[in-house]
N, C-alpha and C positions, 0 to 999 in steps of 0.2 A: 320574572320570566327567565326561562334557562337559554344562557347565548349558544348561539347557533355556531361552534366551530365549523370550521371547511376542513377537511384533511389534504395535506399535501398531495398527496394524488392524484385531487381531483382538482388542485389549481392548476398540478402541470396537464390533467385530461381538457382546462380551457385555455392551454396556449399560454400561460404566464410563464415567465422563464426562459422562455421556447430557446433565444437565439441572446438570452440579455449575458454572457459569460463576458469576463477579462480573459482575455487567453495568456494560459502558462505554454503555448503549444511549438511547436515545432519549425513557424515559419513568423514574420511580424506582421502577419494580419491578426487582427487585434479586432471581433467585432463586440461593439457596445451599445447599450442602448438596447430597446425591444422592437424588433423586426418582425411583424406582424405575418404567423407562418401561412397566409392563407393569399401574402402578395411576395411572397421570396421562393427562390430555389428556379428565377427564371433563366437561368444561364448558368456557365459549369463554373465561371466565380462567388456564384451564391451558393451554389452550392456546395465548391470547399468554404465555403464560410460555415457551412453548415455541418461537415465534418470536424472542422475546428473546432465549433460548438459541443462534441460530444468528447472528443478527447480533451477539453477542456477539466469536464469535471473528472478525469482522473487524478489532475491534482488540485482535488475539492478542498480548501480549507475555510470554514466554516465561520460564520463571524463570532463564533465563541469559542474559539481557538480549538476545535476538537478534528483531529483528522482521525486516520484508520490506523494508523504507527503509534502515533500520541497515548491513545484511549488504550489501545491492547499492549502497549508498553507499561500503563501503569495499569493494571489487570495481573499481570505475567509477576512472578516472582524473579523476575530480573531490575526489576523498577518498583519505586513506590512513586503514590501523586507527585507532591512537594509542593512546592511553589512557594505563596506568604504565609497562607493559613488553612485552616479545613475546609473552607468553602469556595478558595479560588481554584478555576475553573473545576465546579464542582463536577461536571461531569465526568471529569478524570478522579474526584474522590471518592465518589460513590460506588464507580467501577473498582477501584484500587482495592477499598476494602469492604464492596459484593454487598453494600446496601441500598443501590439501585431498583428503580420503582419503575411502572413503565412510563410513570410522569417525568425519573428526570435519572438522566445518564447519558453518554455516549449515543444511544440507537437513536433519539429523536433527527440529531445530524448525519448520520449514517445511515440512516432509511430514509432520508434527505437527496443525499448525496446519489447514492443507488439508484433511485428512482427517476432522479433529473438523467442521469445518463442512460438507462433503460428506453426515458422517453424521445429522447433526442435522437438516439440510434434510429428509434423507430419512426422518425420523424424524416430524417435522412433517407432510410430503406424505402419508406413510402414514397419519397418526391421524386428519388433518382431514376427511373422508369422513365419519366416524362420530361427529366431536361434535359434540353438539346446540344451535344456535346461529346466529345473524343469518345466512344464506347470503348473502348479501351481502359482513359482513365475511368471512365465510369464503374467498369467491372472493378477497376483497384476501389474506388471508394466504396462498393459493396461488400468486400470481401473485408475492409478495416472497419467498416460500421459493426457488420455482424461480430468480427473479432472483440470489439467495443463492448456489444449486446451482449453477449459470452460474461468476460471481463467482470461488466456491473452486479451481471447475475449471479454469478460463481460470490462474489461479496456476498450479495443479499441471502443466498442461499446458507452458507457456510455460518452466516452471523442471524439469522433470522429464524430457517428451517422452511418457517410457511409464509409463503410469498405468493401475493398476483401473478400471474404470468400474462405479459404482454407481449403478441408477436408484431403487434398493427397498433398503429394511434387509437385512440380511444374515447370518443364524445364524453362529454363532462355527465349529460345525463346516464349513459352508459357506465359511467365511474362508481356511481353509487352503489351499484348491485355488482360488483366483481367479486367473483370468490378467491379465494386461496387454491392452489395449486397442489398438489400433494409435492413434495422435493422430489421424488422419481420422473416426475412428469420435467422438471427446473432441469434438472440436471441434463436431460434428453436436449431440451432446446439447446443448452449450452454448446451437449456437445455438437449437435447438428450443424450449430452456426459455425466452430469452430474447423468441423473437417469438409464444409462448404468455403470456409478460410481458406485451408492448406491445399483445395484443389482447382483456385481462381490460380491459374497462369499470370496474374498480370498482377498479383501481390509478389512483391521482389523477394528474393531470398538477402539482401543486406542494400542500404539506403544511403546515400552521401549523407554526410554527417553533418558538414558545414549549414546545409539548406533543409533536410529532411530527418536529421538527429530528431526519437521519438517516435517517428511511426513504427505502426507496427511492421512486422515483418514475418516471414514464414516460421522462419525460428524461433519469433515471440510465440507466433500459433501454436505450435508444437508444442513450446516450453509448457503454456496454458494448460494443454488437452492433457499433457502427461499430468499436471498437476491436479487440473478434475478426478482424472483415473484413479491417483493418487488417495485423494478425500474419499474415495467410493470402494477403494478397498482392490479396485482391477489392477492387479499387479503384474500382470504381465503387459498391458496394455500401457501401462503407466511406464514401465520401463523399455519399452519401444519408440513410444513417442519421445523419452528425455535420451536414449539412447542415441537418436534421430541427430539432438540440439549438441551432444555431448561428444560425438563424433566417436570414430573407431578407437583411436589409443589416447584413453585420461593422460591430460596435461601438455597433447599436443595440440598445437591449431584443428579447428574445423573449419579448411577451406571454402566449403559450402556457402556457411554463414559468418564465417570470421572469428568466431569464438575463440579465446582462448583467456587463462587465468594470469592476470596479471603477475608480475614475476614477483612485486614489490605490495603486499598487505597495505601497505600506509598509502600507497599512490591510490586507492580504494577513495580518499577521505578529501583529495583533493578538489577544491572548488575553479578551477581556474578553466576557461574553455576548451583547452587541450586535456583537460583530464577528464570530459563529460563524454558519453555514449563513448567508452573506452572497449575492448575487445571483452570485456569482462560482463559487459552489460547486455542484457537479450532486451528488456522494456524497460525504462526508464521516465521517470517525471522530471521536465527541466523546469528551474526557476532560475531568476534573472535579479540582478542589483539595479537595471535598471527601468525600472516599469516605475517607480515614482508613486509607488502605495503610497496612501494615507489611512488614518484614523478614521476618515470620511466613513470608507467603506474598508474594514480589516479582510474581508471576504475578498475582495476585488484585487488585491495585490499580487502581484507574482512574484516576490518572495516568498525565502522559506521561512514559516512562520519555526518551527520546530529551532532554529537555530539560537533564537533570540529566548525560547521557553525551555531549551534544556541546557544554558549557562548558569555558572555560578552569580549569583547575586551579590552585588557589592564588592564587584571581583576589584583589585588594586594590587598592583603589578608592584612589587618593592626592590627588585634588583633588574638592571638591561637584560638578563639572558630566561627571565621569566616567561613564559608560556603568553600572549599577545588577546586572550581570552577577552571577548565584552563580557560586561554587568550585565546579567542573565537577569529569566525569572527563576530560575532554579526550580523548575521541574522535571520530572522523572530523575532521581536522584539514584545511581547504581545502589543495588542493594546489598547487603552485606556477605550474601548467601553467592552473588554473583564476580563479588571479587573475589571471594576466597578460588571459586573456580578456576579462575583468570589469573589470577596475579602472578602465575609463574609460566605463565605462554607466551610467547614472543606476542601476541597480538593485544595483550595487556595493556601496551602503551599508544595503541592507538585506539583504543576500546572505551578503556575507563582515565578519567583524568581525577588524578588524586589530591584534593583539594588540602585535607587535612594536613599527606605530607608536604606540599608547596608551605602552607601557613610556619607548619612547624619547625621548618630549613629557612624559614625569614626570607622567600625566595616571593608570596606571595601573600596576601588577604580577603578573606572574603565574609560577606553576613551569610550568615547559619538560619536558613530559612525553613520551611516546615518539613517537616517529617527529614533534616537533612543527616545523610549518614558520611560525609566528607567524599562520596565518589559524583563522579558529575561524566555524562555520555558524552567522550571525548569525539567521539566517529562524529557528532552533531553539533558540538559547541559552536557557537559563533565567533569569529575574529576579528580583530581590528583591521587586518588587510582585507579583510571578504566585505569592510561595509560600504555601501550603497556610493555607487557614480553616478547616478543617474535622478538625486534629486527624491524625495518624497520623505517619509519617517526611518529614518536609521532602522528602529526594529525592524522595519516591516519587508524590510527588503536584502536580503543576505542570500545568495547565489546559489548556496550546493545545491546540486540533484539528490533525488531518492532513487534508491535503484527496485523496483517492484520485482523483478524480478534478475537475479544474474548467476554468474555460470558455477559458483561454486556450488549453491543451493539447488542447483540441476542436477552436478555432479553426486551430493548427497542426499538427492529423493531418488533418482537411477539408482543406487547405492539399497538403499531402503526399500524399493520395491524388487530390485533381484533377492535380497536376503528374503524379505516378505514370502516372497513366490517359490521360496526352497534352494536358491543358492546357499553353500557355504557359508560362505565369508572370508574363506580362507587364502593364503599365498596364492598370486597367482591367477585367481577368480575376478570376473571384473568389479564384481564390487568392491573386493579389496584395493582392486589399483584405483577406482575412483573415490575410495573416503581417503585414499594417501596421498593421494593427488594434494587433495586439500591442505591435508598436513606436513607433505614436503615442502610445498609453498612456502612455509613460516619456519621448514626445519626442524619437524618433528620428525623422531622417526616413524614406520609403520605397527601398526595396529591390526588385527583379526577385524574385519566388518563385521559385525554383532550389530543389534538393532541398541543395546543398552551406548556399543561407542560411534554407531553413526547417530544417534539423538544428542550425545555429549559435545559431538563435533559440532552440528547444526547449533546448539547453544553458547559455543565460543565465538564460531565462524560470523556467526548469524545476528550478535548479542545488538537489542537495540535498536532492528531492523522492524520490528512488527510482527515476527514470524512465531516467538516463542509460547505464548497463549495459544496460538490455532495449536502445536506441533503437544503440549501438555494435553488438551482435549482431546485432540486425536489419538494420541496413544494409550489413553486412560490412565494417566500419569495426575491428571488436573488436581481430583479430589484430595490423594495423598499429599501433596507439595501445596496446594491452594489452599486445602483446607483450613490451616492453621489463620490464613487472611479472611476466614466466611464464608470460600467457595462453599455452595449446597449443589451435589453431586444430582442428576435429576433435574435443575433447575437452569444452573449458572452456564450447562455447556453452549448456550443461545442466549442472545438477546430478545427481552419484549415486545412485544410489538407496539411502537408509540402509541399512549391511549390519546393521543389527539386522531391518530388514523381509525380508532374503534369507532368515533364518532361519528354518526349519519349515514353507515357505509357499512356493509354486509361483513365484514370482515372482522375474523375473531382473533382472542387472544388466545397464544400457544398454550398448552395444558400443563406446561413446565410453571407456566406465569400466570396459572388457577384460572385456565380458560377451556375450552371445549375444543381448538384446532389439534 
């Protein structure tokens, strides 16, 4: 008898998952356990419970260690997999070297991931109507849900293509017959929720940081909608909205929102509470050392898992003034092609951590792990000072934030869509004062805005971030520089659609992935 899978969609279309998160989020409420959506959201503490719930899964880390930086880090010819051997966490090998199936890769957790946050949002939108409470706050938790909704979609869309589109919860029997969305239709919603975001009054233009670090904010919205604009080619539209976040003169404060580039690159890397949701950050994922993760549940932790998988392995400190590095897994390992890039920019040394030269100055040691080329992502390493106060498994819990989005890479997509839309680039021009922006920071001098040296920017500025696979696709860059790794141009710019989701359920596989969507 052929077993009957369920697809993920249609266990969150019956309420599983609904409210069961650990939260990474922004205040210490913490809900656990499953909270049955059809006896919660009676009051306006259930229902920031319920908000919590959805920005939770922005920092989704999966129980097979696969996030959305991770997976497109080793994809990107700035990383290869690594780790111990070829098959640990194969989801990042199969993506690395583009022999991925729709049975196994990255997209089964990321169509995971996506989805849970799609439902929740909508879960949220749907119950806030009716509970009794501030209309005020109420209107703010509408306006962050939808931003949420946006958010998740903008993922699914940009890494999938054809996606369900959900505006409203969804009966499980209604699950099964859902079609696919054409992406013009995706993109609308998005942007709708988003400029329905930026004209709720009662979403803040900036957040106390102490209590409220993480949510979103108007400036996040904006950043967002420029960045959709952005993928869809609306270049004037795209550089109005990042125009908005970037404020009138590159590189000085934006009042408004408080934006401004940190004076100091390295202060970028810092884990310590004074260095999180810094002037530099528009949206941000916080983690924590002390949430006391375990092994129990890898998923469940609010740590960053990323810390503990992109250190060197078998790291051993041999002299006091050595680098303070934990025993990694050694994954994503800098690849050869990206320090050649690097190795003479000031951001170099806070970029790539060079294992080889440590071993060969007797200064440090480490095991030589799979696919390892001796560079290790210094911006992510984990340290001895950042492990866990708070009790649970060392790996599992190490503090830095991820920055999803911040103000340099606003600075060089404003950049990118004025040249796009027919600016210069020249002296003078704002694009050129916003890609030098960037590069005064570190003490470069300036550069001509060209789309060839604002992409070259984004790949130093940016290296390591998650950004450089989407920025290769989009520019039609992938095939030429991928190629060599298996990219197949036509197929690879999208992920599959899990064939556990083909199953019992209306919904086809992309025609990139030998299907009919």
């Amino acid at each position: 008898m052929k077993k009957k899978y369920i697809p993920f969609v249609v266990m969150l279309a019956a309420g599983l998952q609904l409210i069961s998160a650990c939260s990474t989020g922004f205040l210490d409420v913490k809900p656990r356990g499953l909270d049955l959506e059809s006896n919660y959201y009676r009051n306006e503490e259930e229902a920031f419970k319920g908000l919590i719930a959805a920005y939770d899964v922005v920092g989704w880390q999966g129980g097979g260690y696969v996030t959305r930086v991770g997976a497109f880090n080793a994809a990107s010819d700035d990383h290869v997999a690594g780790g111990g051997n070829s098959t640990d966490i194969n989801s990042f090998q199969v993506f690395s070297n583009y022999t991925l199936t729709s049975e196994v890769g990255p997209h089964n957790e990321l169509w995971r991931k996506g989805f849970s946050g799609v439902f929740r949002s909508n879960v949220i939108l749907a119950k806030l109507p009716d509970v009794p409470m501030d209309e005020n706050r109420k209107k703010r938790f509408i306006a962050e849900a939808r931003f949420l909704r946006a958010y998740f979609y903008f993922d699914l869309v940009r890494m999938f293509k054809n996606v369900p589109l959900f505006s409203l919860p969804v009966s499980t029997s209604e699950m099964y017959d859902v079609l696919q969305a054409p992406p013009a239709d995706v993109y609308k919603q998005i942007e709708d929720d988003l400029k329905a975001a930026i004209e709720e009054p009662n979403l803040p233009d900036q957040v106390p940081i102490a209590s409220e670090g993480g949510r979103a904010t108007k400036g996040a919205v904006h950043a967002l909608l420029g960045k959709v604009y952005l993928y869809q080619e609306k270049w004037a539209l795209a550089a109005a909205e990042f125009a908005e976040v970037n404020g009138a003169t590159p590189g000085q404060v934006n009042a408004k929102y408080g934006y401004r580039l940190l004076a100091d690159f390295g202060d970028l890397w810092k884990s310590d509470n004074a260095s999180k949701f810094n002037s530099e950050s528009i949206f941000e994922i916080a983690f924590t050392s002390t949430s006391a993760g375990t092994w129990d549940c890898v998923a469940c932790t609010e740590g960053n898992v990323l810390n503990i998988m992109v250190g060197p392995r078998g790291y051993k400190a041999l002299t006091a003034d050595a680098p303070d590095y934990v025993s990694g897994w050694s994954f994503l390992p800098v690849t050869q092609s990206l320090f050649d890039a690097i190795h003479f920019d000031p951001r170099y040394r806070y970029t790539v951590a060079n294992l080889d030269s440590l071993e060969e100055n007797g200064i440090a040691e480490y095991e030589k792990g799979y696919m390892n080329t001796g560079y290790f992502l210094e911006k992510l390493a984990g340290r001895v000072s950042n492990r866990t106060t708070g009790g649970g498994s060392q790996e599992l819990n190490y503090p830095q934030n991820l920055y999803e989005i911040r103000l340099a890479d606003t600075y060089l997509m404003e950049a990118e869509a004025l040249v796009r839309n027919g600016e210069s680039g020249g002296t003078g021009t704002r694009s050129y004062n916003l890609l030098n922006a960037v590069r005064a920071r570190v003490g470069l001098t300036p550069v001509p805005a060209t789309i060839d040296n604002i992409f070259r920017e984004r790949r130093l500025e940016l290296a390591g971030e998650g950004h450089r696979w989407f920025d290769l696709v989009r520019s039609g860059q992938a095939a030429a520089i991928l190629g060599p790794r298996g990219f197949v141009p036509g197929r690879h710019e999208i992920l599959p659609i899990p064939l556990l989701e083909l199953e019992n359920t209306k919904l086809e596989q992309s025609k990139e992935w030998g299907g009919t969507k």
